[in-house]
Backbone as CSV, one residue per row, in Angstrom:
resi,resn,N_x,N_y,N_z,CA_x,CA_y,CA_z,C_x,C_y,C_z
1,UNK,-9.588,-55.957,4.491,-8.589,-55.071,3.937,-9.159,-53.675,3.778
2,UNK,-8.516,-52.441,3.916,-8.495,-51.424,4.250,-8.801,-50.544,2.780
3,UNK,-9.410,-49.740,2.276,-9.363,-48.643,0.686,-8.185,-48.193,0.923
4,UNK,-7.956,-47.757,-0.604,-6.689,-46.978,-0.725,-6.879,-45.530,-0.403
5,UNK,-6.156,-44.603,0.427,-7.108,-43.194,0.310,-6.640,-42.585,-0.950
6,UNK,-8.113,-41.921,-1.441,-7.939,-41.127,-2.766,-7.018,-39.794,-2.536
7,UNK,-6.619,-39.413,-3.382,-5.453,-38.508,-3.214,-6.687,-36.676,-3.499
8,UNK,-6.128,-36.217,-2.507,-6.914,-34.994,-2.569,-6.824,-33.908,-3.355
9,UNK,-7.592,-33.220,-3.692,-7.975,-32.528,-5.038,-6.589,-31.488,-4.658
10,UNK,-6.138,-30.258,-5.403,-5.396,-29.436,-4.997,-5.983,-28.013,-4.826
11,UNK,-5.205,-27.483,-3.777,-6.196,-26.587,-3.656,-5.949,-25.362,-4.515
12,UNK,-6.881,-24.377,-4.694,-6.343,-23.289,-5.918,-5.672,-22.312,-4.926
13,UNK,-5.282,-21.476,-5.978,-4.100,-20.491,-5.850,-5.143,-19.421,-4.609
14,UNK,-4.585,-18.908,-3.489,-5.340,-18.058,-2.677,-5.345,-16.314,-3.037
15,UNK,-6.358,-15.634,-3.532,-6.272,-14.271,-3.966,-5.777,-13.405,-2.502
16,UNK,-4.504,-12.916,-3.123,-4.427,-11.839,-1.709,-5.221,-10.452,-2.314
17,UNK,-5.290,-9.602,-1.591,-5.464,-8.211,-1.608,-4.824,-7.367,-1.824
18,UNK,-5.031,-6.876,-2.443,-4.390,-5.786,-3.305,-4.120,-4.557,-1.884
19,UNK,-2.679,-4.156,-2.009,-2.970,-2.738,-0.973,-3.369,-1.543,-1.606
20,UNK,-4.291,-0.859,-0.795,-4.339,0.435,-1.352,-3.485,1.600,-1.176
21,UNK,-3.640,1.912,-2.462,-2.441,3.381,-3.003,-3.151,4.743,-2.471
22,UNK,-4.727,4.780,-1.815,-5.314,6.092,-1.863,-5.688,5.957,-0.591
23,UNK,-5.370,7.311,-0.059,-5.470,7.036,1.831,-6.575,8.477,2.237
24,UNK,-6.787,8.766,3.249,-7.803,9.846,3.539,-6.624,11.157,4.135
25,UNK,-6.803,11.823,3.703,-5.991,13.288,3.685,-5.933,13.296,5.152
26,UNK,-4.537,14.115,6.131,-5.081,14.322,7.403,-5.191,15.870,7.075
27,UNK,-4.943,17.014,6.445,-5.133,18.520,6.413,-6.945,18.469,6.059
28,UNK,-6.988,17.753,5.105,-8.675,18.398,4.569,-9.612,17.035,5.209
29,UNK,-9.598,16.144,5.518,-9.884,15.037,5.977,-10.817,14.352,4.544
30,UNK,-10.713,14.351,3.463,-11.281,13.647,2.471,-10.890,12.451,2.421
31,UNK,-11.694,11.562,1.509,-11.412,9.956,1.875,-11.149,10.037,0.430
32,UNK,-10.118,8.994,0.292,-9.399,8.398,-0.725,-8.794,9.918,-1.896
33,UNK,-8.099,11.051,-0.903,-7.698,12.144,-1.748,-6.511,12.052,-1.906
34,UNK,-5.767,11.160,-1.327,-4.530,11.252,-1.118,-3.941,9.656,-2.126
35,UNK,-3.506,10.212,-3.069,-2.461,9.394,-3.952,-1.030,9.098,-3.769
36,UNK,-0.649,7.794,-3.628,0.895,7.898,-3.371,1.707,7.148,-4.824
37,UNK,2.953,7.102,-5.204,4.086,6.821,-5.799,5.351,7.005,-5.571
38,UNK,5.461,5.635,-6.113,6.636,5.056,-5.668,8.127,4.890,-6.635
39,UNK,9.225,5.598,-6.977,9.799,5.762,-7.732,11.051,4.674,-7.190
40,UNK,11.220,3.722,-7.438,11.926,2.651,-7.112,13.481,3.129,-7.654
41,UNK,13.398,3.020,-8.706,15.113,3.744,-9.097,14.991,5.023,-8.153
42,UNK,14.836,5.943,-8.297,15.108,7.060,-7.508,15.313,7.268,-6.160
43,UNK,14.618,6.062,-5.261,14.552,5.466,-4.282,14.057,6.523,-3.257
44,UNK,12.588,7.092,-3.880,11.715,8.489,-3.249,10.427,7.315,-3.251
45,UNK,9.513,8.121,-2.463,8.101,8.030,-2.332,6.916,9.621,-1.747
46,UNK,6.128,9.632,-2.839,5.784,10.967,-3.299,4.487,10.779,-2.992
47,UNK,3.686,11.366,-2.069,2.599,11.728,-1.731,1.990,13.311,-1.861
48,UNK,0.666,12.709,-2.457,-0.274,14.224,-2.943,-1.413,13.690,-2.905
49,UNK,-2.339,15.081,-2.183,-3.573,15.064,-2.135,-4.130,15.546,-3.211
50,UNK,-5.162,15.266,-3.710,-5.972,15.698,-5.159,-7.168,16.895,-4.647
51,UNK,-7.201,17.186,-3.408,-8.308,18.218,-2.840,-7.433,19.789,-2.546
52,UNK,-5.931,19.352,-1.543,-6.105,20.600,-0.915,-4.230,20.777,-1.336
53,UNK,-3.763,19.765,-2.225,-2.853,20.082,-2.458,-1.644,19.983,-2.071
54,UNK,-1.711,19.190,-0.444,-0.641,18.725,0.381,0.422,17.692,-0.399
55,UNK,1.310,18.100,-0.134,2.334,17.210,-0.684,3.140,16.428,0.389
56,UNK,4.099,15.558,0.073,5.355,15.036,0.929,6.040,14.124,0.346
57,UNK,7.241,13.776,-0.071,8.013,13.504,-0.252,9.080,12.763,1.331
58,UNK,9.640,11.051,0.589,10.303,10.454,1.600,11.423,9.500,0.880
59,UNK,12.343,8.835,1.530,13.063,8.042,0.977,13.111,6.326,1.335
60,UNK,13.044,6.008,0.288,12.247,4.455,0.325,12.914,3.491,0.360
61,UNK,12.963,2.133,0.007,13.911,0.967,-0.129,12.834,0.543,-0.985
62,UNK,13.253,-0.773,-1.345,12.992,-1.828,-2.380,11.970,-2.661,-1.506
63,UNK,11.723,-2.422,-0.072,10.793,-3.210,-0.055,9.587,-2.141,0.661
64,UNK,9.483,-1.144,0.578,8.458,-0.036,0.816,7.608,-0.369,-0.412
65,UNK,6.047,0.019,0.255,4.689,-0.272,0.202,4.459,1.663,-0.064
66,UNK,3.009,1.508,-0.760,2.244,3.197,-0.622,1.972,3.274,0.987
67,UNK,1.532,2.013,2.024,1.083,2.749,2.964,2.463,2.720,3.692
68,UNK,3.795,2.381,3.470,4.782,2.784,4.098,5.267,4.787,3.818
69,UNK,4.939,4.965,2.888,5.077,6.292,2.395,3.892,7.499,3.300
70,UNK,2.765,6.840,3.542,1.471,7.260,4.059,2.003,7.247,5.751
71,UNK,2.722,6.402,6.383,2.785,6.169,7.768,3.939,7.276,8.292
72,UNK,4.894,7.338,6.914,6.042,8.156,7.374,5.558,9.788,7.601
73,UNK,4.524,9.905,6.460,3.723,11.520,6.439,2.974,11.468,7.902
74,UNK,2.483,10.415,7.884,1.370,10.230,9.639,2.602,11.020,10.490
75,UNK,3.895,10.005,10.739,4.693,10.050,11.842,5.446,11.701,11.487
76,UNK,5.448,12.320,10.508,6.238,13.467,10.473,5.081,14.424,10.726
77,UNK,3.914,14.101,10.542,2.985,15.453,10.628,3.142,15.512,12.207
78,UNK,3.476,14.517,13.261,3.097,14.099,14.628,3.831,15.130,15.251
Protein backbone atom coordinates (compact mmCIF):
# COMPACT_ATOMS: atom_id res chain seq x y z
CA UNK A 1 0.00 0.00 0.00
CA UNK A 2 0.97 3.34 -1.16
CA UNK A 3 1.66 6.83 1.76
CA UNK A 4 -0.73 9.32 1.85
CA UNK A 5 0.93 12.47 0.16
CA UNK A 6 1.52 15.16 2.77
CA UNK A 7 -0.20 18.22 1.82
CA UNK A 8 2.26 21.03 0.86
CA UNK A 9 3.31 23.87 2.90
CA UNK A 10 1.75 27.25 1.36
CA UNK A 11 3.59 29.36 -0.29
CA UNK A 12 4.06 33.09 1.08
CA UNK A 13 2.74 36.11 -0.32
CA UNK A 14 5.32 37.21 -3.43
CA UNK A 15 6.89 40.95 -2.82
CA UNK A 16 6.38 42.91 -6.03
CA UNK A 17 8.34 46.07 -6.65
CA UNK A 18 7.58 49.05 -5.97
CA UNK A 19 7.64 51.48 -9.26
CA UNK A 20 9.68 54.30 -9.22
CA UNK A 21 8.30 57.91 -8.96
CA UNK A 22 11.99 59.55 -9.76
CA UNK A 23 13.28 59.31 -13.34
CA UNK A 24 16.63 60.98 -14.85
CA UNK A 25 15.90 64.50 -16.33
CA UNK A 26 16.23 64.54 -20.28
CA UNK A 27 17.17 68.75 -20.32
CA UNK A 28 19.99 68.50 -17.50
CA UNK A 29 20.56 64.71 -17.65
CA UNK A 30 20.63 64.18 -13.67
CA UNK A 31 19.62 60.88 -12.23
CA UNK A 32 16.69 60.58 -10.08
CA UNK A 33 15.86 64.72 -10.53
CA UNK A 34 12.82 64.31 -11.88
CA UNK A 35 9.71 63.81 -9.47
CA UNK A 36 6.32 62.88 -10.69
CA UNK A 37 2.47 63.21 -9.18
CA UNK A 38 -0.35 62.01 -9.67
CA UNK A 39 -3.61 63.90 -8.90
CA UNK A 40 -6.28 61.21 -9.41
CA UNK A 41 -9.44 63.44 -8.81
CA UNK A 42 -8.16 66.06 -11.04
CA UNK A 43 -7.29 63.51 -13.48
CA UNK A 44 -3.58 65.48 -14.26
CA UNK A 45 -0.11 64.08 -13.89
CA UNK A 46 2.61 66.67 -12.96
CA UNK A 47 6.16 66.30 -13.61
CA UNK A 48 9.21 68.45 -12.18
CA UNK A 49 12.71 68.36 -12.11
CA UNK A 50 14.38 69.39 -8.73
CA UNK A 51 17.80 70.61 -10.73
CA UNK A 52 16.86 72.69 -13.73
CA UNK A 53 13.31 73.29 -13.19
CA UNK A 54 11.57 71.60 -16.18
CA UNK A 55 8.14 71.07 -15.76
CA UNK A 56 5.13 69.14 -17.67
CA UNK A 57 1.95 68.57 -17.05
CA UNK A 58 -0.55 65.60 -18.76
CA UNK A 59 -3.93 64.06 -18.47
CA UNK A 60 -4.29 60.75 -16.79
CA UNK A 61 -6.89 57.94 -16.08
CA UNK A 62 -7.33 55.82 -13.07
CA UNK A 63 -5.09 53.41 -14.23
CA UNK A 64 -1.85 55.67 -15.04
CA UNK A 65 1.45 54.91 -13.27
CA UNK A 66 4.46 57.93 -12.56
CA UNK A 67 6.30 56.22 -15.41
CA UNK A 68 3.14 56.63 -17.60
CA UNK A 69 3.39 60.47 -16.92
CA UNK A 70 7.42 60.19 -17.58
CA UNK A 71 6.80 58.32 -21.15
CA UNK A 72 4.20 60.92 -22.25
CA UNK A 73 7.04 63.90 -21.45
CA UNK A 74 9.66 61.29 -23.38
CA UNK A 75 7.05 61.10 -26.40
CA UNK A 76 6.20 65.00 -26.40
CA UNK A 77 9.80 66.19 -26.00
CA UNK A 78 10.30 63.75 -29.41
Amino acid sequence: QGKRKSASKPEGKKKRETLSTTFQCLFCNHENSVSVKIDKKASTGELTCKVCGQTFQTVTNYLSAPIDVYSDWVDACD
